[in-house]
TORKOL-4160 file (C-alpha; in steps of 0.2 Angstrom, whole numbers, padded with zeros to 4 digits, m for minus):
75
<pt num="1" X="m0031" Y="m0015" Z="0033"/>
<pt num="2" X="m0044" Y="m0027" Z="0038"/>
<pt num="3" X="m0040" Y="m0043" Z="0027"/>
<pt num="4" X="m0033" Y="m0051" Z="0010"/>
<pt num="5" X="m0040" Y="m0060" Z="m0004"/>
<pt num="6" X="m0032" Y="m0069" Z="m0016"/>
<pt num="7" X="m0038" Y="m0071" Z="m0035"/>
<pt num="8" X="m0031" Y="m0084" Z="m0046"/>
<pt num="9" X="m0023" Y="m0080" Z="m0066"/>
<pt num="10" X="m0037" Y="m0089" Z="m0072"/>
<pt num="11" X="m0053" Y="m0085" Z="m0059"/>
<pt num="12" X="m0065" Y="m0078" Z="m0072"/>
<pt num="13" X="m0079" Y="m0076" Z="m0059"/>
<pt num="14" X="m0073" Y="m0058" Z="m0056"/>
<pt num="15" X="m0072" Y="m0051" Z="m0072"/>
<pt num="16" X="m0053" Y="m0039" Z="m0077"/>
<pt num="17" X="m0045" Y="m0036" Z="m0061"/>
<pt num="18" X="m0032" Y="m0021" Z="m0062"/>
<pt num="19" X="m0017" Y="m0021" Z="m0056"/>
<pt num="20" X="m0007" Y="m0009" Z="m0051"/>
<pt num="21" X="0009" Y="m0002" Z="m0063"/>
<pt num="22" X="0023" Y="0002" Z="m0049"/>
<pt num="23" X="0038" Y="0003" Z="m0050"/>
<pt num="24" X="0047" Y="m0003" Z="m0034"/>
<pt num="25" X="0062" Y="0008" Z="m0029"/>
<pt num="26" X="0076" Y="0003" Z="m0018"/>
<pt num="27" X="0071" Y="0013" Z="m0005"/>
<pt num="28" X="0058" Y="0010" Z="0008"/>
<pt num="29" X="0043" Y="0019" Z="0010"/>
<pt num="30" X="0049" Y="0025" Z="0030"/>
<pt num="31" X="0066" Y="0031" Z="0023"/>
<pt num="32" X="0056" Y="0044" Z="0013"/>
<pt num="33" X="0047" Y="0054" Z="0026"/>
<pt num="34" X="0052" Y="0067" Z="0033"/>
<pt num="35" X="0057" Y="0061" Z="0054"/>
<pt num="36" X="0057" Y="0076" Z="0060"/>
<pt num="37" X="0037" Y="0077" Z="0056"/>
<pt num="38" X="0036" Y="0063" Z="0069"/>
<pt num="39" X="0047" Y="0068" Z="0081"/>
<pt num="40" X="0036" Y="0069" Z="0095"/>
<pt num="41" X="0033" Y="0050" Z="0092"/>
<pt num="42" X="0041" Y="0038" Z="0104"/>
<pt num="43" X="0051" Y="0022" Z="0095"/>
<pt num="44" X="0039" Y="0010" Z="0097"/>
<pt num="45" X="0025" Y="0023" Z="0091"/>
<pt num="46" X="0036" Y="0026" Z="0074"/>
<pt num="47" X="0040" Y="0008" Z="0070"/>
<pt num="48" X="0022" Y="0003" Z="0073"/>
<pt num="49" X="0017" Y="0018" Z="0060"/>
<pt num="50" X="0031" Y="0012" Z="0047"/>
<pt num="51" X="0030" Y="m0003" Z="0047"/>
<pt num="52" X="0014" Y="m0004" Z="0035"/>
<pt num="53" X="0022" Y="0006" Z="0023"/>
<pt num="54" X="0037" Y="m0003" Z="0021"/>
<pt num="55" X="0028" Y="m0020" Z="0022"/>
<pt num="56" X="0016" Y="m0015" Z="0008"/>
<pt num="57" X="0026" Y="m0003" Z="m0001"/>
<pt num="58" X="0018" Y="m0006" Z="m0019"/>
<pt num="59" X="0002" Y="0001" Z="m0013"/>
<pt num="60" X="0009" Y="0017" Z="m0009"/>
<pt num="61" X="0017" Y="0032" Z="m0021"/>
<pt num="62" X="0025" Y="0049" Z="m0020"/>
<pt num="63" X="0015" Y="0051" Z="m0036"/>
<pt num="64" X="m0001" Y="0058" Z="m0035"/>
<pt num="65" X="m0014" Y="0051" Z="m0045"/>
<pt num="66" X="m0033" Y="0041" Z="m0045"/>
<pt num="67" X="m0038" Y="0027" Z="m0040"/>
<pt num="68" X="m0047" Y="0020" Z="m0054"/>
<pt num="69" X="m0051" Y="0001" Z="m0046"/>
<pt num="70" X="m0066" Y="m0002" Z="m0041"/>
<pt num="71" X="m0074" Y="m0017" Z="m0028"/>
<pt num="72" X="m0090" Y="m0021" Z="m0035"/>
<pt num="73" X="m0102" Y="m0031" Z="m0024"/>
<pt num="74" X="m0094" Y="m0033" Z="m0011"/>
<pt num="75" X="m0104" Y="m0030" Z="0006"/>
């Protein structure tokens, strides 16, 4: 991830924005993968990889599906 932006309730400059419909479960991310898939990692290596996915958890699913939000002009 390379940055954030931020767009108000009532910025109207960038037409609908879509939000995503997730649920949020009591588990995190990192507790759902299997740790015997990266056994070979050191510690430091595995909490460096989970810590993105438990910090942005309503980004990721178990559900497979499309993306259907799009970025328009931006560079």
């Amino acid at each position: 991830m390379q940055g954030c932006n931020v767009i108000c309730d009532n910025d109207t400059d960038f037409g609908r924005v879509s939000v995503p419909d997730v649920e949020l479960c009591d588990m995190m991310p990192s507790m759902m993968v299997d740790h015997s898939r990266v056994a070979h990692l050191d510690e430091e290596w595995r909490v460096e990889l989970f810590a993105p996915l438990d910090k942005f958890r309503v980004c990721f699913s178990d559900q497979p599906g499309l993306c259907k939000v799009t970025s328009i002009g931006l560079q």
